[in-house]
Structure formats: structure tokens, C-alpha cells
ROBAKOL-841199 format. One record per residue (C-alpha): x, y, z. Coordinates in steps of 0.02 Angstrom, whole numbers, padded with zeros to 5 digits, always signed. Example, Ala and Ser with C-alpha at 12.3 -4.5 7.8 and 13.67 -1.06 7.14 Angstrom:
2
+00615-00225+00390 +00684-00053+00357 
//
This chain:
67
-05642-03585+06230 -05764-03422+06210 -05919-03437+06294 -06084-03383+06231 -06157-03217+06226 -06301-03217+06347 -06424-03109+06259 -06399-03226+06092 -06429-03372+06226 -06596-03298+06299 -06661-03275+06107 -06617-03440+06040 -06713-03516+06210 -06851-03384+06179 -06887-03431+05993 -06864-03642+06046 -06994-03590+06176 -07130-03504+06062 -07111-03660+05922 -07137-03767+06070 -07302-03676+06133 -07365-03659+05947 -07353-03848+05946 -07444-03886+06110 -07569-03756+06072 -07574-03811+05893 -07602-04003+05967 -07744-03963+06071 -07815-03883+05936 -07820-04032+05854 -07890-04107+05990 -08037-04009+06025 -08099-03962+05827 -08056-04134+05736 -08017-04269+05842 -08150-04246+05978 -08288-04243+05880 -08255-04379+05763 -08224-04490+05928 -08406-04426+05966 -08483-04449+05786 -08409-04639+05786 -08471-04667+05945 -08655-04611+05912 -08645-04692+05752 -08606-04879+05838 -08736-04840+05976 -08870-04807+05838 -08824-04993+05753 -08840-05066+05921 -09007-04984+05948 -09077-05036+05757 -09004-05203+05777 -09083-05225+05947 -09270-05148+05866 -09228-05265+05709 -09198-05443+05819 -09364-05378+05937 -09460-05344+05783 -09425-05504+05718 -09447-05618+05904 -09632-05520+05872 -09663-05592+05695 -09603-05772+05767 -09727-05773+05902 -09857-05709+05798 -09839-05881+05674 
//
């Protein structure tokens, strides 16, 4: 059985690694410009309902003690 050539070994390894780097980098990427900061935007987005609920039930505990 013929063994493989080393140099066509080291290449094959060398382009698996760089497709394997572009992913991870590629990943985080993702990470940091889409997924990040819709995380952030849903997160401010249910803290503001909590706060307007919160002013909407104290607004109305007001009116009821007012009648």
C-alpha cells in the first residue's frame, strides 16, 4: 500500500484548518453584530413593559383611592 505524500498531507490539513477558522471567526461574528444585540434589544424591550405595566397598575391603585 503507497503512503501519502507529506507535502499533499500538510496542504489538505492546512486548507481543513483555514475553513475551520473562517467558521469560528465567522460564528463569533455572528455573535457579536446580530445575536448580541437582539438579546439586548428583547431584553430592554420586556424591562420597559414591566416598568409601564408597573406605572399603569400604580396609576390606577391612585384613581381607586381617590373614589
Amino acid at each position: 500500500m503507497a503512503t501519502p505524500d507529506p507535502l499533499l498531507v500538510l496542504a489538505l490539513y492546512t486548507v481543513l484548518f483555514f475553513f475551520w477558522a473562517y467558521g469560528i471567526v465567522s460564528f463569533l461574528l455572528d455573535l457579536k453584530n446580530k445575536i448580541v444585540p437582539k438579546t439586548a434589544q428583547f431584553l430592554r424591550g420586556r424591562r420597559r413593559l414591566k416598568e409601564e405595566k408597573e406605572k399603569e397598575e400604580e396609576r390606577q391603585e391612585r384613581e381607586e383611592q381617590l373614589y
